[in-house]
N, C-alpha and C positions, 0 to 999 in steps of 0.2 A: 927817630922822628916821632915827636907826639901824635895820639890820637884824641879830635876833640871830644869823642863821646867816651873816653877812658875815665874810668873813675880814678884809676890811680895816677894816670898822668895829667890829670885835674892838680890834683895835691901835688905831683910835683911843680907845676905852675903856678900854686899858690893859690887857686881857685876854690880850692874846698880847704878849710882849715883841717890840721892835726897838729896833734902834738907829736914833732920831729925831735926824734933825739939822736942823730947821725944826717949829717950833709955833706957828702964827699964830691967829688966832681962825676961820678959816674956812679954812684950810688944811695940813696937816700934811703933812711929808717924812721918807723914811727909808730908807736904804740895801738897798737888794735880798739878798735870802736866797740867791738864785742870780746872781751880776754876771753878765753878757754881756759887760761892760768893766773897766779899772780902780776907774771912777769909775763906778756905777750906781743911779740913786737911783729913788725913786717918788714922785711929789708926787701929794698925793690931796685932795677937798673931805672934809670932818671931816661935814658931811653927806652919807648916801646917795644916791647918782647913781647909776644903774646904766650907763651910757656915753653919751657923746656924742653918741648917739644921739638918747637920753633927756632933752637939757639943749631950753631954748626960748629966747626972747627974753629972760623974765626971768632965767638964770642968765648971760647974757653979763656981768656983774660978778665973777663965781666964774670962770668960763673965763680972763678977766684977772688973776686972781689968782694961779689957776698958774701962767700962762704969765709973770708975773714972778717969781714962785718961783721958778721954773725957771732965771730967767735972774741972778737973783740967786745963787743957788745954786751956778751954772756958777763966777760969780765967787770965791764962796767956798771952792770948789773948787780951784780953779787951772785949770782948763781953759776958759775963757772966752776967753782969748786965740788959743790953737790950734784951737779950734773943736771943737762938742760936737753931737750930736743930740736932740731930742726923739721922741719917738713916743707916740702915742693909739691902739691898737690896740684897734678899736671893731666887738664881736660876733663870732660864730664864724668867721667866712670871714675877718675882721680879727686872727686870732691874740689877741684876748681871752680869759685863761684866769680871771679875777677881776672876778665879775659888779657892782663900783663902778671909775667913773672915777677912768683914771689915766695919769698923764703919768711914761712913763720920761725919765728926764734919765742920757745916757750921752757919755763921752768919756774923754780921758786915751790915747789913739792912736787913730792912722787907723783912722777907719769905712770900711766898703766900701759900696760902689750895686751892686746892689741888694739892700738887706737880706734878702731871703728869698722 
């Protein structure tokens, strides 16, 4: 179930433009308003999660969904082969600033350790 005051469940409604470069039936992707990288996407569940936190035993289907998004995506991308990050930044001490689950998919050059 969407939330109206979600920003990302905005965009999945169509409410707020992005540019989407994945629409799946339970998962949507769309290049980041801010890149950190070349290549910076956000893969989100089309329903509200508020993070990772938030998921149980029955969304471990949805959590696989991303996380092949993700990896499919790299591929479509081009940067699958040089190697890419994901990150789940889950709750305020976790740098979550957008209260729905979401998976950055970054690469396209060298990532540093430690991210932040």
């Amino acid at each position: 179930m969407s939330q109206p005051e979600c920003l990302f469940c905005k965009i999945v409604a169509g409410g707020i433009p992005s540019e989407v470069v994945h629409d799946g039936e339970r998962v949507l992707a769309f290049r980041d308003i801010n890149p950190q990288a070349p290549v910076h996407l956000l893969v989100i569940p089309k329903e509200h999660v508020a993070s990772l936190a938030d998921t149980g035993d029955s969304n471990e289907g949805l959590l696989g969904e991303l996380l092949a998004a993700a990896r499919d995506l790299a591929v479509a991308e081009g940067i699958a082969e040089a190697g890419f990050r994901t990150v789940i930044n889950t709750g305020r001490d976790g740098g979550q600033t957008v209260g729905h689950l979401h998976v950055h998919l970054l690469g396209g050059r060298a990532l540093k350790w430690p991210p932040g």
